[in-house]
Backbone bond lengths (Angstrom), bond angles and torsions (degrees), N, CA, C in turn:
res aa  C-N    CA-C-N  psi(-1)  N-CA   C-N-CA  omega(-1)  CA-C   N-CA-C  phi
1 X - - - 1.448 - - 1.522 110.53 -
2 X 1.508 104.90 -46.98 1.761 99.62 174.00 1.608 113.57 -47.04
3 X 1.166 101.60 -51.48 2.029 104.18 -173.11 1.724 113.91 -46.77
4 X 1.557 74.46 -41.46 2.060 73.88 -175.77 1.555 98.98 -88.36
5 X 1.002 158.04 -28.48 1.301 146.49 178.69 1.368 118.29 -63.74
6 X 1.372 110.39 -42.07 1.207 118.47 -172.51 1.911 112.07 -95.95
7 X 1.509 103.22 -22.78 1.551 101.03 150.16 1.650 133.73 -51.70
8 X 1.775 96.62 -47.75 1.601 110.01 165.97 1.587 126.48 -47.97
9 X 1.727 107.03 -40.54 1.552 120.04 -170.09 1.608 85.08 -59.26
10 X 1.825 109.99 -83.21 1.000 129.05 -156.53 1.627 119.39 -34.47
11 X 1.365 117.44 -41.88 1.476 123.06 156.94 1.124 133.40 -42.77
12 X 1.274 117.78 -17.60 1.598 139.19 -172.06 1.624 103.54 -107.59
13 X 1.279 124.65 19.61 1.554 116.14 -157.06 1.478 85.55 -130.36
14 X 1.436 109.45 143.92 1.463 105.31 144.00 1.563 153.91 -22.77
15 X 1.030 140.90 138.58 1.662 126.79 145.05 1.675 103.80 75.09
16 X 1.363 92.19 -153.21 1.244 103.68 177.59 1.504 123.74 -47.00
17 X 1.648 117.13 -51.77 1.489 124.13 -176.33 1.449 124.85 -40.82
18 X 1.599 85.18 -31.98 2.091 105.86 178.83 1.817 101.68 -62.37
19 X 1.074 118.30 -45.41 1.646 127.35 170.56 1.264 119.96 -62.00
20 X 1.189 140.63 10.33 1.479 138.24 -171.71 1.520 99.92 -110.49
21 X 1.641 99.45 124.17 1.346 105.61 167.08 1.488 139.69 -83.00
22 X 0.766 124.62 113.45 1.551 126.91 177.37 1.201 133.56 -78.52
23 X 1.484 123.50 122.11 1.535 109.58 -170.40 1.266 106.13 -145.74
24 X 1.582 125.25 122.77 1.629 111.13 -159.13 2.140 99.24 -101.70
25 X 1.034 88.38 165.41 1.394 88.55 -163.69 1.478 117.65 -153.36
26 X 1.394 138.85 93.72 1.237 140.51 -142.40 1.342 123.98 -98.36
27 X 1.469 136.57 132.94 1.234 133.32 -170.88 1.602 113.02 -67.84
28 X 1.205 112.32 -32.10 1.826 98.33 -176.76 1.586 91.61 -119.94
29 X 1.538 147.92 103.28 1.226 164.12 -138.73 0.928 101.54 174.64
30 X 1.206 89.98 148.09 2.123 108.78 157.60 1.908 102.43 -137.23
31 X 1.408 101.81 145.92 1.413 120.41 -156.75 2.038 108.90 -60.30
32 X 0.778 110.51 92.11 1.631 94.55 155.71 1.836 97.26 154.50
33 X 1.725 110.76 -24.98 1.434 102.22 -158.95 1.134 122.78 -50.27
34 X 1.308 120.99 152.40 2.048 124.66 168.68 1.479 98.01 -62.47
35 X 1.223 95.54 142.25 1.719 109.61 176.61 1.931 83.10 -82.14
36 X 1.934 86.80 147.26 1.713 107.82 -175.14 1.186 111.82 -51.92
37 X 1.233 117.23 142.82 1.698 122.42 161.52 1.588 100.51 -53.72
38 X 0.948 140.88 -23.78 1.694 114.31 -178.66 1.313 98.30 -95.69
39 X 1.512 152.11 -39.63 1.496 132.09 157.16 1.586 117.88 -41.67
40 X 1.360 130.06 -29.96 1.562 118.25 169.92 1.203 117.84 -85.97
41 X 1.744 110.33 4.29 1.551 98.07 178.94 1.334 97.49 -111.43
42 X 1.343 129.85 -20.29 1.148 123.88 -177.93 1.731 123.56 -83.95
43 X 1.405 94.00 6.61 1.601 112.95 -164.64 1.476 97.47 -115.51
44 X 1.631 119.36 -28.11 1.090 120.98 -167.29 1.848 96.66 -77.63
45 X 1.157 109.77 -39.17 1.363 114.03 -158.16 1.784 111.64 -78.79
46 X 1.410 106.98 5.19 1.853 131.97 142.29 1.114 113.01 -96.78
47 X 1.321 147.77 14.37 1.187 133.41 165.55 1.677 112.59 78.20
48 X 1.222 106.21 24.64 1.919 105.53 172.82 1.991 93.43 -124.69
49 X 1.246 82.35 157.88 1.280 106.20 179.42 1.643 134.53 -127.01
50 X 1.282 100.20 88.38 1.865 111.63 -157.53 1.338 119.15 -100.24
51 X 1.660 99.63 19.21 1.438 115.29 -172.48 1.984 122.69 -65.20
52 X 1.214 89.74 -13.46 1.573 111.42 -176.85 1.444 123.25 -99.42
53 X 1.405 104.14 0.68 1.525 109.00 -164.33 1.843 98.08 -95.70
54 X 1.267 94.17 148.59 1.787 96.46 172.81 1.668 110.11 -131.00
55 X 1.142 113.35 161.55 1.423 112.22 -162.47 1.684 99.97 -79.16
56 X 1.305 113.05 170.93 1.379 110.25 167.47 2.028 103.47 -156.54
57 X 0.779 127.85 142.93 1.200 145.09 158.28 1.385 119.81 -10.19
58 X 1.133 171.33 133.35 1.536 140.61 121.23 1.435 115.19 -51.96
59 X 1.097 82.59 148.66 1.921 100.22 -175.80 1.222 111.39 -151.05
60 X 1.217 132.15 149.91 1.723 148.92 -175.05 1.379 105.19 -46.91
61 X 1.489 113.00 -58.96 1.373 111.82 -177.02 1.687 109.88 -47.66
62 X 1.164 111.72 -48.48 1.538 120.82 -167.15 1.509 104.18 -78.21
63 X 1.417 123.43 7.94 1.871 125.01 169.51 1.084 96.99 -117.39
64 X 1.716 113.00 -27.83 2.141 104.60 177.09 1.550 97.44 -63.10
65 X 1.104 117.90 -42.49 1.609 134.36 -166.13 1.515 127.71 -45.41
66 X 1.775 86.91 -36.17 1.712 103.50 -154.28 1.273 111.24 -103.08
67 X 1.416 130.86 134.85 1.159 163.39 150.11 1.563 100.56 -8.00
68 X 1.273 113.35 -61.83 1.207 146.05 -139.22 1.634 125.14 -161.81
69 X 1.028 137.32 110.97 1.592 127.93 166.28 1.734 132.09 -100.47
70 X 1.252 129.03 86.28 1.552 107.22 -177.49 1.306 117.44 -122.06
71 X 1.394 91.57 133.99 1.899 114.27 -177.82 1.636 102.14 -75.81
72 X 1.040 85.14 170.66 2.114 104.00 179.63 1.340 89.73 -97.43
73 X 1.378 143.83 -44.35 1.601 131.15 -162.13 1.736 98.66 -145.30
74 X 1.559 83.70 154.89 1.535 88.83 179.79 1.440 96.79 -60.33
75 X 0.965 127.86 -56.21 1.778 114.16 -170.75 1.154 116.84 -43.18
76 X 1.489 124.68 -8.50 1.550 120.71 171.38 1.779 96.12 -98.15
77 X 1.079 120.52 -34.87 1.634 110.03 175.64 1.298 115.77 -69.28
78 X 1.036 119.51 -33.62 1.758 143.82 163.16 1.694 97.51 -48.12
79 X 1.160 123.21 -77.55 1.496 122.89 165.65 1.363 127.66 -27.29
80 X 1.362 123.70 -78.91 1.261 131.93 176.99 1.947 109.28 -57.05
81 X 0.947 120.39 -41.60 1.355 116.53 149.69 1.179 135.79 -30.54
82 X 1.540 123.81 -64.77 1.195 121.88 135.06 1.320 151.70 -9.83
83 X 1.868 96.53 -68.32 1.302 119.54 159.82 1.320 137.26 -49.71
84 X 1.030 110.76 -40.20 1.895 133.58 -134.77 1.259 92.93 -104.43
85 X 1.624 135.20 121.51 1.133 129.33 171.37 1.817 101.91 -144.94
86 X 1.415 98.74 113.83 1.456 137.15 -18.14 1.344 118.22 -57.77
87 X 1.581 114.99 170.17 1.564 110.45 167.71 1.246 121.90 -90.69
88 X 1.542 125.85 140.76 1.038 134.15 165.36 1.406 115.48 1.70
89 X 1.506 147.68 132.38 1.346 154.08 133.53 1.793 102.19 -32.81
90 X 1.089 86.72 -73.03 1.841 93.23 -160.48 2.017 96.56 -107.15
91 X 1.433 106.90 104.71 1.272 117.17 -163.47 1.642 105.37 -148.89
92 X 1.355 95.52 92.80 1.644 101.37 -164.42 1.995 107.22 -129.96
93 X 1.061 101.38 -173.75 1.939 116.12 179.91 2.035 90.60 -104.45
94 X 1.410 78.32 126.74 1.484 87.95 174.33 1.648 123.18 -66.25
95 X 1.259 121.66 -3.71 1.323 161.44 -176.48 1.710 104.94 -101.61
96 X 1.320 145.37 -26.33 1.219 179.58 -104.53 1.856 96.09 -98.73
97 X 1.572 96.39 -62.54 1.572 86.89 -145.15 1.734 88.99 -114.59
98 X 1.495 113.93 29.85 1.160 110.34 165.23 1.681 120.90 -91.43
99 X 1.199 116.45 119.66 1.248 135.76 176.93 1.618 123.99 -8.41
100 X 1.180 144.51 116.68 1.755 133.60 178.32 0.805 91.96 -49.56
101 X 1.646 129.80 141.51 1.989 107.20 7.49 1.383 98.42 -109.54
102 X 1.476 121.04 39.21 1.507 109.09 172.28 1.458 112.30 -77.77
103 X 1.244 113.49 131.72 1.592 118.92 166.53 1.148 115.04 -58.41
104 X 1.221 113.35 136.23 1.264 134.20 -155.53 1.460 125.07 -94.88
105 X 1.382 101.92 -17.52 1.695 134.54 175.05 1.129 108.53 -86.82
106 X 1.249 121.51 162.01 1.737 134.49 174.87 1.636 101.51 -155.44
107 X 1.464 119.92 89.84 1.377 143.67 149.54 1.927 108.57 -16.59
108 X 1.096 92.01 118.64 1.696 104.68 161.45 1.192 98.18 -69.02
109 X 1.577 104.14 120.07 1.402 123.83 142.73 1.313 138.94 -72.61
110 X 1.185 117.64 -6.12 1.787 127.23 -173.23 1.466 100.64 -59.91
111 X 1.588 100.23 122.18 1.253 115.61 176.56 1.444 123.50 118.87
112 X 1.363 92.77 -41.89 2.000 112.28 -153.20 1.611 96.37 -82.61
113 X 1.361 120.10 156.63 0.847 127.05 -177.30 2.176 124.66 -64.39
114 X 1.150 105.03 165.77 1.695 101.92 -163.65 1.354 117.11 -34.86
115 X 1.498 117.00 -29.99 1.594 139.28 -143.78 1.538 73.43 -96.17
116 X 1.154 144.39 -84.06 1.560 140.11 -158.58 1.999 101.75 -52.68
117 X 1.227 115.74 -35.86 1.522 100.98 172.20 1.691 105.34 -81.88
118 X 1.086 133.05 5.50 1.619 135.36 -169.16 1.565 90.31 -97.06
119 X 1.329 101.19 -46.75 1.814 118.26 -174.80 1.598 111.72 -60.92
120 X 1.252 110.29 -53.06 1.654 123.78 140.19 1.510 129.50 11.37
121 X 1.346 71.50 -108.01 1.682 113.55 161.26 1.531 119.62 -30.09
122 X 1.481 99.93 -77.02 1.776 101.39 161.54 1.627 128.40 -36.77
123 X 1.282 107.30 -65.27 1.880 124.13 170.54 1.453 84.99 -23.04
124 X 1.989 115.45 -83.71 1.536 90.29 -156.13 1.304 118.59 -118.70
125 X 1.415 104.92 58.56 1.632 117.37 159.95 1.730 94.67 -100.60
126 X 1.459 111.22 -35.13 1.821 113.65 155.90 1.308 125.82 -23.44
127 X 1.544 108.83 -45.74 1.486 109.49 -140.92 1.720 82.18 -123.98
128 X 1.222 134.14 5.37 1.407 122.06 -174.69 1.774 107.61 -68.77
129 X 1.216 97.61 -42.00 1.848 87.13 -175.75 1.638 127.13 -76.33
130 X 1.343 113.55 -11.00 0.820 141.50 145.75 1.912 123.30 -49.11
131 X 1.478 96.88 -58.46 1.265 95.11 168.78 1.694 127.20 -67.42
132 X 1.100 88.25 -14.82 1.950 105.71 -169.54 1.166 89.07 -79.64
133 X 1.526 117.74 -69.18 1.744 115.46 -177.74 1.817 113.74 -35.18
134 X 0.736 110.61 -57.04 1.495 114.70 174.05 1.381 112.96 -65.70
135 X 1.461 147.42 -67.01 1.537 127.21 152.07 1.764 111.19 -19.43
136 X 1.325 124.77 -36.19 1.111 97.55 -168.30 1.829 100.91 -90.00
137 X 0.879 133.86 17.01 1.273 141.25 175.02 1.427 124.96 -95.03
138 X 1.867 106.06 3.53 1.546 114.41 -161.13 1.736 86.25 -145.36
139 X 1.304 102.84 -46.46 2.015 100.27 175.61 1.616 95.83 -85.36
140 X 1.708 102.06 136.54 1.530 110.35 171.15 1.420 97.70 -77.51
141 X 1.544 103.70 152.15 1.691 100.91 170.18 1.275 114.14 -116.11
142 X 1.565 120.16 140.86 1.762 121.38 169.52 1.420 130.67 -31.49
């Protein structure tokens, strides 16, 4: 849900930021799955469409790669930390640069019923402008 939400913002932006690719990529995955029927319905019902996306792994290449990296929970920054040799430069919670006392985490929904991916959904449609402000602090702008 982050990839496509935050694909949607970024399209809507000026300059360079509109050009940045996004590709979400999960620490405990295996390569190919359909993203859940309750992330395409809860994505559908904003007007994005994430019906095509398949999961893929994280991998080194794809943190040498990236702009940027952000997990939903420290236990995923905690992970790739671990992992990542080297670690990420810029390796943050996509939730990160939203203001106290917002929680800073965003709970896996896999599984839970529509209302927990709706719950989702909200957290980081929250934290998207926030995230933009900060992309624009790493992309120069025209």
């Amino acid at each position: 849900m982050a990839e496509g939400l935050l694909k949607h913002a970024l399209a809507g932006q000026p300059g360079p930021l509109a050009s940045l690719q996004v590709l979400s990529a999960g620490v405990a995955t295996r390569v190919g799955e359909p993203v859940s029927e309750n992330s395409v319905i809860a994505l559908k019902k904003v007007g994005i469409d994430i019906s095509g996306q398949r999961s893929r792994p994280i991998t080194q290449e794809l943190l040498d790669n990236a702009l940027v990296v952000f997990g939903m929970t420290e236990s995923h920054r905690a992970l790739i930390q671990y992992r990542a040799a080297p670690v990420p430069k810029h390796l943050y919670l996509f939730r990160e640069f939203l203001p106290p006392p917002a929680e800073k985490e965003i709970g896996d929904p896999y599984g839970g019923p529509l209302k927990v991916y709706e719950a989702c959904r909200d957290e980081l449609v929250e934290a998207i402008p926030s995230v933009l402000d900060f992309l624009k602090t790493l992309v120069p702008q025209k």
